[in-house]
mmCIF file of the C-alpha atoms, coordinates in Angstrom:
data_MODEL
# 
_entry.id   MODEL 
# 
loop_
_atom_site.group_PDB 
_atom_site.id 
_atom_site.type_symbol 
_atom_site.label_atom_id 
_atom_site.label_alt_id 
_atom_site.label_comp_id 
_atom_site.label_asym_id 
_atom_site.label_entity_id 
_atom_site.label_seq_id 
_atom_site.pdbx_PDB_ins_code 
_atom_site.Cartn_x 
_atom_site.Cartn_y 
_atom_site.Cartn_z 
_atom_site.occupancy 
_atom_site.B_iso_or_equiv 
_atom_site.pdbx_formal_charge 
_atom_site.auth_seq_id 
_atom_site.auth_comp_id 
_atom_site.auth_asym_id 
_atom_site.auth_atom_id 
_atom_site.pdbx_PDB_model_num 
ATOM 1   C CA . UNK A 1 1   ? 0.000   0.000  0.000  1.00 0.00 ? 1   UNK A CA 1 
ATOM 2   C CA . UNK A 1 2   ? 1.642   3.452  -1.028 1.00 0.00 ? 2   UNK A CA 1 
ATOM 3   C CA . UNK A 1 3   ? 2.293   5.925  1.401  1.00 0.00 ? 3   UNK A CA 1 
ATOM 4   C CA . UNK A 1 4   ? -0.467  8.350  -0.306 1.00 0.00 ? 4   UNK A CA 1 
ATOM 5   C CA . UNK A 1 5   ? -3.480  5.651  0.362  1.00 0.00 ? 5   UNK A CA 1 
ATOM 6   C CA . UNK A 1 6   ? -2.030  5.030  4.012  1.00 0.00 ? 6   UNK A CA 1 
ATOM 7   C CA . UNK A 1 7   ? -2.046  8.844  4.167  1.00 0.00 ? 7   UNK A CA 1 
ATOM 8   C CA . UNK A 1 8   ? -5.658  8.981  3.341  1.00 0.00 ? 8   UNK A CA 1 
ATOM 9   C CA . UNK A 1 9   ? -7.087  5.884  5.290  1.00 0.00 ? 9   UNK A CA 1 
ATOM 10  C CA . UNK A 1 10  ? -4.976  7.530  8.362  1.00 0.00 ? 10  UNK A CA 1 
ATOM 11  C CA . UNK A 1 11  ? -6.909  10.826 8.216  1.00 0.00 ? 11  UNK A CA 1 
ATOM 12  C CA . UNK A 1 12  ? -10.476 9.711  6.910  1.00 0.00 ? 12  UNK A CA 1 
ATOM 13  C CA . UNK A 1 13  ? -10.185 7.348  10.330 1.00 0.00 ? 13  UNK A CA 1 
ATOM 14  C CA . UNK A 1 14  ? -9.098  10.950 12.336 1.00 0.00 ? 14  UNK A CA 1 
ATOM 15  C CA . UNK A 1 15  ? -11.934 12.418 10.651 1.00 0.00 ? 15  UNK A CA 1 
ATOM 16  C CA . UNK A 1 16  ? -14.548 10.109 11.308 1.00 0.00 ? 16  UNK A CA 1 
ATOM 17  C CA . UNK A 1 17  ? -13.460 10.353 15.227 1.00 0.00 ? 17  UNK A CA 1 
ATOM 18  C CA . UNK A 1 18  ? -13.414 14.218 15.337 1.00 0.00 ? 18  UNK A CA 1 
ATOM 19  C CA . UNK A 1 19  ? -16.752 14.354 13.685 1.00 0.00 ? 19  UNK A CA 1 
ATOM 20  C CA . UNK A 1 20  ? -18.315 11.479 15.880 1.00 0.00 ? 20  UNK A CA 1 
ATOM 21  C CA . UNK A 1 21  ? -16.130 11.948 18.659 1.00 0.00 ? 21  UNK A CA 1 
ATOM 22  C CA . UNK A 1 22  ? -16.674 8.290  19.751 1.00 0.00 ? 22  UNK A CA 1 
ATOM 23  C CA . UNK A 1 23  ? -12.771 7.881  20.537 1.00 0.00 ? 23  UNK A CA 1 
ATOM 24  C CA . UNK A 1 24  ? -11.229 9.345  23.813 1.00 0.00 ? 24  UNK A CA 1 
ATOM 25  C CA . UNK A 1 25  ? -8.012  11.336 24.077 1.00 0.00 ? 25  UNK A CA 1 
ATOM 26  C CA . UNK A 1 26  ? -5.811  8.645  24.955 1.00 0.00 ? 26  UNK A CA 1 
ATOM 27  C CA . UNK A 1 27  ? -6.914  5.818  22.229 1.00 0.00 ? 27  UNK A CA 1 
ATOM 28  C CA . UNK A 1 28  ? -6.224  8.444  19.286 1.00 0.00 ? 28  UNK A CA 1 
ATOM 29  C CA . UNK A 1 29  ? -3.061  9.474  20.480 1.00 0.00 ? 29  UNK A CA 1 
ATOM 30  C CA . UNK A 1 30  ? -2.128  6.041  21.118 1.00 0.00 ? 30  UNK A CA 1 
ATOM 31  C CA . UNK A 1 31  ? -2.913  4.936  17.663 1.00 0.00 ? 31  UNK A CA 1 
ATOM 32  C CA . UNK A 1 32  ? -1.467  8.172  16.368 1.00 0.00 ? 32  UNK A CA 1 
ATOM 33  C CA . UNK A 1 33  ? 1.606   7.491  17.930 1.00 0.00 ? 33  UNK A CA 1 
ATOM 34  C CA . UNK A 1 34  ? 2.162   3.936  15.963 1.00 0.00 ? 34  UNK A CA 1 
ATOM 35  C CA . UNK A 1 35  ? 1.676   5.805  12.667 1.00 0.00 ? 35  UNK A CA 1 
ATOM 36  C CA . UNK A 1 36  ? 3.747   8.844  12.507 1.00 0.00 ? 36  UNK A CA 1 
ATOM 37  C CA . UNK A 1 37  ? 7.281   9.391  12.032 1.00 0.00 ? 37  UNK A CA 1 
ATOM 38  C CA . UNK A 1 38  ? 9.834   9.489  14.481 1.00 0.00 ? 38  UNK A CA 1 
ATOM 39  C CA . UNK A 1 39  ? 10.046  11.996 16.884 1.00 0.00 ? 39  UNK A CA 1 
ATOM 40  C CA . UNK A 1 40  ? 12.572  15.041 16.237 1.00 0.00 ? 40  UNK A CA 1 
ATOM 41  C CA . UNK A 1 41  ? 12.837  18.367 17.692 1.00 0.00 ? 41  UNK A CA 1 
ATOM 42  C CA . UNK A 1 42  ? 12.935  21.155 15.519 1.00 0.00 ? 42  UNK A CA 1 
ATOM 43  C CA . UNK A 1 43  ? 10.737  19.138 12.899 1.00 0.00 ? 43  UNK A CA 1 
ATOM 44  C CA . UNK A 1 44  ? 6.751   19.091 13.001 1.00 0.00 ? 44  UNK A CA 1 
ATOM 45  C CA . UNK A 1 45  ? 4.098   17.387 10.588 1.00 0.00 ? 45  UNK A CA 1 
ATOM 46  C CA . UNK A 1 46  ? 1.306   18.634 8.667  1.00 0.00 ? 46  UNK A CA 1 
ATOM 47  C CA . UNK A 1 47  ? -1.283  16.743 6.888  1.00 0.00 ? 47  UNK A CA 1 
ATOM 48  C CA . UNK A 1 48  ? -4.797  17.626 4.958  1.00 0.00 ? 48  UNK A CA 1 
ATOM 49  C CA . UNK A 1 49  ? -7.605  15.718 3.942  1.00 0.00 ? 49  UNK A CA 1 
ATOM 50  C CA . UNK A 1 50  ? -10.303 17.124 1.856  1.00 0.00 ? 50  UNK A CA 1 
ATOM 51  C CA . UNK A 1 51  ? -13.655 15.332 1.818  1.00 0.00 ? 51  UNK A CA 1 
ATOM 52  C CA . UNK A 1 52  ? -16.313 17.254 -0.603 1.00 0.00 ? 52  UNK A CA 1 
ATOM 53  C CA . UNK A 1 53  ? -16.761 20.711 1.405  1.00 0.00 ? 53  UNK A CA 1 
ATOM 54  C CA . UNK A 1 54  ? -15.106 19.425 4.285  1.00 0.00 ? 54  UNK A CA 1 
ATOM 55  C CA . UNK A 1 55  ? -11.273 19.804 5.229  1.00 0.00 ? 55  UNK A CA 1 
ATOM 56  C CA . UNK A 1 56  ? -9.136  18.007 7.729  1.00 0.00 ? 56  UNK A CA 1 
ATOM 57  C CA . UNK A 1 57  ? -5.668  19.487 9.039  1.00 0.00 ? 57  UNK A CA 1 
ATOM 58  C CA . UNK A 1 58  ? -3.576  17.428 11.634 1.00 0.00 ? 58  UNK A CA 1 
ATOM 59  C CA . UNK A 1 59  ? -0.818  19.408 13.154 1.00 0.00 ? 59  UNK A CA 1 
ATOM 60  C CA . UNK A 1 60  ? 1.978   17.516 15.471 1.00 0.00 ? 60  UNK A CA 1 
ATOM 61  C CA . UNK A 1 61  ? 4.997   18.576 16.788 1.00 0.00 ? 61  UNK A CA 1 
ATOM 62  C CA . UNK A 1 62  ? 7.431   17.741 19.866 1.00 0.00 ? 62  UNK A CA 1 
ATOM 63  C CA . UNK A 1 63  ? 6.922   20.076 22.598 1.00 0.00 ? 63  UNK A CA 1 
ATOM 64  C CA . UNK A 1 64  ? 10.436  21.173 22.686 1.00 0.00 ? 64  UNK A CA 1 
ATOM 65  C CA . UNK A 1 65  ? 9.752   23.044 19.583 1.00 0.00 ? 65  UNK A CA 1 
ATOM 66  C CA . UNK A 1 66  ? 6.475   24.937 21.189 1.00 0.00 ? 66  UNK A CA 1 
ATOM 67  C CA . UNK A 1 67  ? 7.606   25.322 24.918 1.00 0.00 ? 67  UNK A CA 1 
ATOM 68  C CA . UNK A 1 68  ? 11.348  24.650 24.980 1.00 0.00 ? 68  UNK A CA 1 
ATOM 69  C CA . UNK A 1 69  ? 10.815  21.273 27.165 1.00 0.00 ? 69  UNK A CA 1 
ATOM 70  C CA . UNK A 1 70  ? 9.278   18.383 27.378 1.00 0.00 ? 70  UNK A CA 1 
ATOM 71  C CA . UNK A 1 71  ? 9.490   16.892 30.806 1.00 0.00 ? 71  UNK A CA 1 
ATOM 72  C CA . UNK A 1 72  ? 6.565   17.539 33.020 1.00 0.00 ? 72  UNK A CA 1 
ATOM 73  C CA . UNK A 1 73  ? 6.314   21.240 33.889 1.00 0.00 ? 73  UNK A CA 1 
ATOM 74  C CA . UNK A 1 74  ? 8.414   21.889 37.264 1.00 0.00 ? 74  UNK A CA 1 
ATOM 75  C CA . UNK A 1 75  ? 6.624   25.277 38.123 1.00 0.00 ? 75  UNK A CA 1 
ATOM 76  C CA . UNK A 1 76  ? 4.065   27.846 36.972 1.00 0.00 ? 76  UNK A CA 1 
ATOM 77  C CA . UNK A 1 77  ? 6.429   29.095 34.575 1.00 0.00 ? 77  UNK A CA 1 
ATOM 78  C CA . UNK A 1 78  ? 6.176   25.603 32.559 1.00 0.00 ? 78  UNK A CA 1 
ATOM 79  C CA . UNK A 1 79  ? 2.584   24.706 33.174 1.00 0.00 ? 79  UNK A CA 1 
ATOM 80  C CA . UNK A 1 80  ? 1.574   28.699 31.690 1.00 0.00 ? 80  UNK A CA 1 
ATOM 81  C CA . UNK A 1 81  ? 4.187   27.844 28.723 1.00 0.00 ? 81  UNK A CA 1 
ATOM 82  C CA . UNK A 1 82  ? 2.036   24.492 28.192 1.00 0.00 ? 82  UNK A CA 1 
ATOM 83  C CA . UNK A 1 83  ? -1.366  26.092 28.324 1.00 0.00 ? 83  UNK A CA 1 
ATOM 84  C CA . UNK A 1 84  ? -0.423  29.202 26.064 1.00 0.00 ? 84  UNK A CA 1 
ATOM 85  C CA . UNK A 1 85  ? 0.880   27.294 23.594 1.00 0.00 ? 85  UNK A CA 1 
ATOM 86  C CA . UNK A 1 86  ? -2.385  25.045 23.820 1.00 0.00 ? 86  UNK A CA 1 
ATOM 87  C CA . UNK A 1 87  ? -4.392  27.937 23.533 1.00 0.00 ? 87  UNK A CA 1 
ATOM 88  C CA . UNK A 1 88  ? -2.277  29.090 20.390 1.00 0.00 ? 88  UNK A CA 1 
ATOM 89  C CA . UNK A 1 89  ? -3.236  25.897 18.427 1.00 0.00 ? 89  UNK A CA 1 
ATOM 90  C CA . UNK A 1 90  ? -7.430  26.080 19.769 1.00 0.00 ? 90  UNK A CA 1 
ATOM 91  C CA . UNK A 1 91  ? -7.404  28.768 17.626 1.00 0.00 ? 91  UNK A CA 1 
ATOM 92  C CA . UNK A 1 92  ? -7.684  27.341 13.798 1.00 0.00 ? 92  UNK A CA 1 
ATOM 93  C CA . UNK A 1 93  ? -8.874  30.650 12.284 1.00 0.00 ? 93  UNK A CA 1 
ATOM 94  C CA . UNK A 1 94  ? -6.040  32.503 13.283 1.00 0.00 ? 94  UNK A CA 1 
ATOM 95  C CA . UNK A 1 95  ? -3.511  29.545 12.492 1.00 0.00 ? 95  UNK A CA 1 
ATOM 96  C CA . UNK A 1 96  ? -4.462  29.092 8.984  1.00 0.00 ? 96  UNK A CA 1 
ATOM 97  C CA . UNK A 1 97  ? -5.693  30.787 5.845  1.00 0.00 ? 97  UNK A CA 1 
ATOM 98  C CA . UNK A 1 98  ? -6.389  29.640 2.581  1.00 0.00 ? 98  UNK A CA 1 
ATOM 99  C CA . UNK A 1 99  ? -6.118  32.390 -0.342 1.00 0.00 ? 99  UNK A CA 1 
ATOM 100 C CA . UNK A 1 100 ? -9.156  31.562 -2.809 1.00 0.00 ? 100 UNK A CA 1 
ATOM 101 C CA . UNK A 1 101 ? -11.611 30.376 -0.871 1.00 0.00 ? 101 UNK A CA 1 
ATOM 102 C CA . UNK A 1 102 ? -13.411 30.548 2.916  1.00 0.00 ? 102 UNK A CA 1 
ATOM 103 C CA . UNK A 1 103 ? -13.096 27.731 5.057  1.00 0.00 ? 103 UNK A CA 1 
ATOM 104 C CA . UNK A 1 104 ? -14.453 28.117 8.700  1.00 0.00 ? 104 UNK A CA 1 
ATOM 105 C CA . UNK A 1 105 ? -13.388 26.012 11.631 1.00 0.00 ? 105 UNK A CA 1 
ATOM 106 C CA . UNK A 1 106 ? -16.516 23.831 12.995 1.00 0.00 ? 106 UNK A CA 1 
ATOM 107 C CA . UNK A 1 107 ? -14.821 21.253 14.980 1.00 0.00 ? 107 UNK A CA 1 
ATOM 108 C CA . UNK A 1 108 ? -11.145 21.761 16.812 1.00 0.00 ? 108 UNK A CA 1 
ATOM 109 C CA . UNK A 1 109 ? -9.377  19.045 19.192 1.00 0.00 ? 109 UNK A CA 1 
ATOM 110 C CA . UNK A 1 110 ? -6.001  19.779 20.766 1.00 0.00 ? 110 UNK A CA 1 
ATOM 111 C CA . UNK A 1 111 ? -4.256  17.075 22.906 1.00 0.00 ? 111 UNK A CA 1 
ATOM 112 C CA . UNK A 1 112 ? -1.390  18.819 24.697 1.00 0.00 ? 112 UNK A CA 1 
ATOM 113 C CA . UNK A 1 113 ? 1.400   16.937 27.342 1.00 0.00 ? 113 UNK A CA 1 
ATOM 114 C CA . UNK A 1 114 ? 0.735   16.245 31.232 1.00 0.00 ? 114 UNK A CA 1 
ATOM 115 C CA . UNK A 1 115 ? -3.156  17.801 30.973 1.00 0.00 ? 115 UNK A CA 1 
ATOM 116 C CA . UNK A 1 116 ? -3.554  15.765 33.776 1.00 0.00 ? 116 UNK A CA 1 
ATOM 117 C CA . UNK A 1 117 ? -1.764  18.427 35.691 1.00 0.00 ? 117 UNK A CA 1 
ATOM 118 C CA . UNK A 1 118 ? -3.711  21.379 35.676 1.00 0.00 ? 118 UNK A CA 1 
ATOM 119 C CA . UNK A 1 119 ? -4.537  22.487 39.203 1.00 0.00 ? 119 UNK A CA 1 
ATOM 120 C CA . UNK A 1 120 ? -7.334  25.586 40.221 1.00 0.00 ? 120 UNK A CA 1 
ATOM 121 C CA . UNK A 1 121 ? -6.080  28.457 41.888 1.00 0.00 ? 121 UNK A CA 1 
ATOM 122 C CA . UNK A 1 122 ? -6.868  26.637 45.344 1.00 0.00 ? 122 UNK A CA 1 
ATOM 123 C CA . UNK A 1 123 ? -3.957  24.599 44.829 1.00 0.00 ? 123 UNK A CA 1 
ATOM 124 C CA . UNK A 1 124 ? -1.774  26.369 42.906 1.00 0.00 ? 124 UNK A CA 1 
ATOM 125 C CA . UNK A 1 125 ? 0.445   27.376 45.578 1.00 0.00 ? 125 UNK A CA 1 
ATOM 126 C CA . UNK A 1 126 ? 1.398   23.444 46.858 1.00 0.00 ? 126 UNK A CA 1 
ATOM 127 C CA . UNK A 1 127 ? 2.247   22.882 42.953 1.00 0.00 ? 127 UNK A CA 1 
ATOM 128 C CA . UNK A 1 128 ? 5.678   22.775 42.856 1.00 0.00 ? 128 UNK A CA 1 
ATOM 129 C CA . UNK A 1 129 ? 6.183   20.693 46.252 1.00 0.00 ? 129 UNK A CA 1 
ATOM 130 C CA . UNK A 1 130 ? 3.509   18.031 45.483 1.00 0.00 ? 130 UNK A CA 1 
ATOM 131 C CA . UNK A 1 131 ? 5.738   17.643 41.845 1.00 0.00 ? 131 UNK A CA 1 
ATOM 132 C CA . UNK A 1 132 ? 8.657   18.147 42.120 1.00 0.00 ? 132 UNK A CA 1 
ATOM 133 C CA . UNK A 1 133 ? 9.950   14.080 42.940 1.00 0.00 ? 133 UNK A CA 1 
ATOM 134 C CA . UNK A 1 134 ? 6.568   12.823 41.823 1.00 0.00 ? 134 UNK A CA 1 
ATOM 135 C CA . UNK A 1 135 ? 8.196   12.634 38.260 1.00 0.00 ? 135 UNK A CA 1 
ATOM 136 C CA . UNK A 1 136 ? 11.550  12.310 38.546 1.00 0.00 ? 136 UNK A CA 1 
ATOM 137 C CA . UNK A 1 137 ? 11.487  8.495  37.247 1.00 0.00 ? 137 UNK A CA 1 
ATOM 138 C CA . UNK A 1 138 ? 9.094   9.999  34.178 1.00 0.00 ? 138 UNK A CA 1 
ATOM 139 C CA . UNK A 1 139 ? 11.401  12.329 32.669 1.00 0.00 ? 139 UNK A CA 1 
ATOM 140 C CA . UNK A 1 140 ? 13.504  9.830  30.682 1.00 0.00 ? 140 UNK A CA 1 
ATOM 141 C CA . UNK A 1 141 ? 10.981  8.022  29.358 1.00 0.00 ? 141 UNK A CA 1 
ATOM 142 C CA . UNK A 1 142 ? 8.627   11.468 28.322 1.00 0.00 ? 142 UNK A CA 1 
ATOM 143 C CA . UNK A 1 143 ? 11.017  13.242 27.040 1.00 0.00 ? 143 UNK A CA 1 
ATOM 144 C CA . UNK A 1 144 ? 11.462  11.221 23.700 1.00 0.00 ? 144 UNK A CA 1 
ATOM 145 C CA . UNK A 1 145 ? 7.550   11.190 23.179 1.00 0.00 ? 145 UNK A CA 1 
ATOM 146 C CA . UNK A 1 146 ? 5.857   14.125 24.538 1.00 0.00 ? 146 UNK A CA 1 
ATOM 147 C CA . UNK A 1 147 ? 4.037   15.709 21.614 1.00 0.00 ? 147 UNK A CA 1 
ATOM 148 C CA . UNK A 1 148 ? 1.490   18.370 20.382 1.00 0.00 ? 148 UNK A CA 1 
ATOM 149 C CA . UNK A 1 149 ? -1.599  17.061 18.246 1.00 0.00 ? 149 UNK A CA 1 
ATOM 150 C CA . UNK A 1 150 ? -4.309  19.464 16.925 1.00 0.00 ? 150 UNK A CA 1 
ATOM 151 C CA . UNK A 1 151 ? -6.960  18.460 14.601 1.00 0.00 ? 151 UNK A CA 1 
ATOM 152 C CA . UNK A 1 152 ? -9.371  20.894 12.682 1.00 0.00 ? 152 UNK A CA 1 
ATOM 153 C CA . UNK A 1 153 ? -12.553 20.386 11.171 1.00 0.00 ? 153 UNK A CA 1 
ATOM 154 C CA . UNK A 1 154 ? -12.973 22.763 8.353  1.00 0.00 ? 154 UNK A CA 1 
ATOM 155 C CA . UNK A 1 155 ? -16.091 23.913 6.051  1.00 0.00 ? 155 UNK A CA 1 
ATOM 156 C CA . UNK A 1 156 ? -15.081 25.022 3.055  1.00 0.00 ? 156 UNK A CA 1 
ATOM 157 C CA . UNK A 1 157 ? -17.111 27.374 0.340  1.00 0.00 ? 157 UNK A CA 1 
ATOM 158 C CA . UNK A 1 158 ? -15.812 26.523 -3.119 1.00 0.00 ? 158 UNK A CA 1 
ATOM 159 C CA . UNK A 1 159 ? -13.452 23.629 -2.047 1.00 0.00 ? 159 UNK A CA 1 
ATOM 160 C CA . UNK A 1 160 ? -12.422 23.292 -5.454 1.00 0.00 ? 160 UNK A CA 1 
ATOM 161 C CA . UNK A 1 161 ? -10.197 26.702 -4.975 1.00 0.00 ? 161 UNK A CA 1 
ATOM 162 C CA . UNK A 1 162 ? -8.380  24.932 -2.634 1.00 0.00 ? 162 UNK A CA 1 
ATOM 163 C CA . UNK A 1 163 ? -4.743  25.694 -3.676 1.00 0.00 ? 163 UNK A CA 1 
ATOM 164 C CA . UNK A 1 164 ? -3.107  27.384 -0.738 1.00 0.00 ? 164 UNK A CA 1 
ATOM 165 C CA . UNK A 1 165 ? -2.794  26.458 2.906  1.00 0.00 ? 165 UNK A CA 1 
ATOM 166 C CA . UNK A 1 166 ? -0.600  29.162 4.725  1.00 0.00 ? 166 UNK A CA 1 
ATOM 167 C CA . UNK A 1 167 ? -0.252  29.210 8.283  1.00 0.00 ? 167 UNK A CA 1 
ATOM 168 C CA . UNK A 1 168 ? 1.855   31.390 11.062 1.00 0.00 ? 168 UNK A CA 1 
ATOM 169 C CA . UNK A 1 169 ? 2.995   28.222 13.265 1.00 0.00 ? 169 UNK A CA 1 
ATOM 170 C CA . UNK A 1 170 ? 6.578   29.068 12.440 1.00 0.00 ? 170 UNK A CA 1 
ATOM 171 C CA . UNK A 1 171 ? 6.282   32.899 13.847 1.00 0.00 ? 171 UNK A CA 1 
ATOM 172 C CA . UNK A 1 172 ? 4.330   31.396 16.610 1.00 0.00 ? 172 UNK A CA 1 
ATOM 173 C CA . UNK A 1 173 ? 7.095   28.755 17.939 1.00 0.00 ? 173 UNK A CA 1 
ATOM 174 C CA . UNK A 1 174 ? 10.363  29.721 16.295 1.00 0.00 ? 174 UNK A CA 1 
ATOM 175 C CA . UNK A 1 175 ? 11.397  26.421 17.710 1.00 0.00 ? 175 UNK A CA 1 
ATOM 176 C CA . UNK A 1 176 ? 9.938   25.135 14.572 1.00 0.00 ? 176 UNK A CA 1 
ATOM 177 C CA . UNK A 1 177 ? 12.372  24.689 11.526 1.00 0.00 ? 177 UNK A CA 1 
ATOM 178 C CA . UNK A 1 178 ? 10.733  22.824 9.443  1.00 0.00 ? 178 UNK A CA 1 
ATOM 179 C CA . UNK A 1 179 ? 7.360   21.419 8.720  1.00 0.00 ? 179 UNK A CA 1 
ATOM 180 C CA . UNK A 1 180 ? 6.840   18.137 6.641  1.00 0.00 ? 180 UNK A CA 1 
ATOM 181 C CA . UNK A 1 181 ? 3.719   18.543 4.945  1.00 0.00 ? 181 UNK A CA 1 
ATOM 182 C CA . UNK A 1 182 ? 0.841   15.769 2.924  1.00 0.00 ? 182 UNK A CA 1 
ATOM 183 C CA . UNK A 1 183 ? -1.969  16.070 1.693  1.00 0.00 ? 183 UNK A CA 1 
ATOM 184 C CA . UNK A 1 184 ? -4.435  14.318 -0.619 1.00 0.00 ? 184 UNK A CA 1 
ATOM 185 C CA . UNK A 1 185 ? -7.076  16.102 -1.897 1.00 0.00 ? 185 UNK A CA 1 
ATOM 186 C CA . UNK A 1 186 ? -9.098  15.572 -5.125 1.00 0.00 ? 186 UNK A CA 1 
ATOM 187 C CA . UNK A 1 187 ? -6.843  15.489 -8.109 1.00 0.00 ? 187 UNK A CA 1 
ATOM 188 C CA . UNK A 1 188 ? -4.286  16.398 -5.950 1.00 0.00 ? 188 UNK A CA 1 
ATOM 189 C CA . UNK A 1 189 ? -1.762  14.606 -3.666 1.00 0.00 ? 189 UNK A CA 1 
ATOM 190 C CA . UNK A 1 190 ? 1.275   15.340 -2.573 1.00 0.00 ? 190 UNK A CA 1 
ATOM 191 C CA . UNK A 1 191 ? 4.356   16.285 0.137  1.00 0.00 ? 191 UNK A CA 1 
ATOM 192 C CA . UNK A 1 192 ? 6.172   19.339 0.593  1.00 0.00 ? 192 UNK A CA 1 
ATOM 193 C CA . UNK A 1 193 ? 8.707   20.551 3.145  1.00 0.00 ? 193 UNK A CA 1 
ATOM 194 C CA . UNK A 1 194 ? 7.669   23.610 4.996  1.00 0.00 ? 194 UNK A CA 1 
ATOM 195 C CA . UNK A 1 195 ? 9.991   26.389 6.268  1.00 0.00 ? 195 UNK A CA 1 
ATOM 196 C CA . UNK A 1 196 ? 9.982   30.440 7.894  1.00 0.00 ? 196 UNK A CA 1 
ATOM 197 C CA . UNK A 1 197 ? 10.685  31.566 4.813  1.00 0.00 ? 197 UNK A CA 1 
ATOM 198 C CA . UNK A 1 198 ? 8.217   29.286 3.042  1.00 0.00 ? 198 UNK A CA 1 
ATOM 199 C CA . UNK A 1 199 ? 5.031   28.728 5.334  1.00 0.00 ? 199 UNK A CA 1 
ATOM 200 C CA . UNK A 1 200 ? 2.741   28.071 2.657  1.00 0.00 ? 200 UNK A CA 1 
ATOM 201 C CA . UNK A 1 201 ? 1.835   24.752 1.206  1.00 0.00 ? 201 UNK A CA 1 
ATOM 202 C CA . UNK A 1 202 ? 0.690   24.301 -2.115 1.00 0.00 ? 202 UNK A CA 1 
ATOM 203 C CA . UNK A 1 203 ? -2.047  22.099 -2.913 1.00 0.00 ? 203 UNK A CA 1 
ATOM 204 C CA . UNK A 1 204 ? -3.061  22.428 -6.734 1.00 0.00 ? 204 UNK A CA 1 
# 
């Protein structure tokens, strides 16, 4: 099976989960985990499905190249870094545009390291004490894995003017070099490599 039909089975199975949502969390990123490329810092992934009106983007990258770390955050410093950048990529419209033609965001899922350890503002202040050993045995075995995954659901008016998807990650997290890109859409399918001074793929 070519990499372009794996490509498209991988994302059609995303899609169907974001748009029935009948997977947890954990499960996708588990599976997602077995079918990406290895993990390096500096490099993050970007790939598009288009279905009819309807437009998938998966974006994944090591945390080391959106928050400078990746073991789990040792004080409010780290968790804020986590959270911001988390915020960053909940917010498709601003991420991406696509010269030609509207598409609007109608589904977004973000998975983002150690959510487990968010704490309220009543405990905020025994944070770093109740942490600080609890993970020490973690570290090693995170640091190689901990990763970024957003998905977005997009609509898009005159999908057939598809030919552009630009996006400000890269002036976002500077910690990203490059981008590997693939996509499949109708008549078109494809990879690109993605870079600052290039942060537009081209899809026609």
């Amino acid at each position: 099976m070519n990499s372009v039909k794996v490509l498209f089975i991988t994302l059609s199975v995303s899609l169907c989960a974001l748009i029935t949502s009948n997977v947890t969390a954990q499960s996708t990123a588990d599976r997602s985990s077995q079918q990406h490329s290895p993990h390096v810092h500096g490099e993050a992934e970007l790939q598009a499905a288009l279905d009819n009106d309807r437009l998938l983007l998966e974006f994944r990258s090591p945390a080391m190249n959106l928050v400078g770390f990746e073991h789990p955050p040792r004080d409010h410093r780290q968790q804020a870094a986590i959270e911001r950048a988390g915020k960053l990529l909940s917010s498709p419209q601003a991420r991406f545009t696509f010269p030609g033609t509207e598409c609007r965001a109608i589904r977004v899922q973000v998975e983002q390291p150690y959510d487990h350890l968010r704490h309220t503002s009543d405990d905020r202040d025994n944070y770093q004490h109740e942490h600080e050993h609890e993970h020490e045995h973690d570290i090693e075995e995170h640091q190689q894995h901990t990763e970024f995954t957003a998905r977005y659901l997009f609509h898009c008016q005159q999908s057939e003017k598809l030919t552009r998807i630009v996006t400000d990650l890269f002036s976002r997290f500077p910690g990203i070099r490059r981008i590997q890109a693939s996509w499949v859409l109708p008549g078109s399918q494809g990879a690109a490599t993605m870079t600052p001074s290039h942060s537009q793929l081209e899809v026609d």
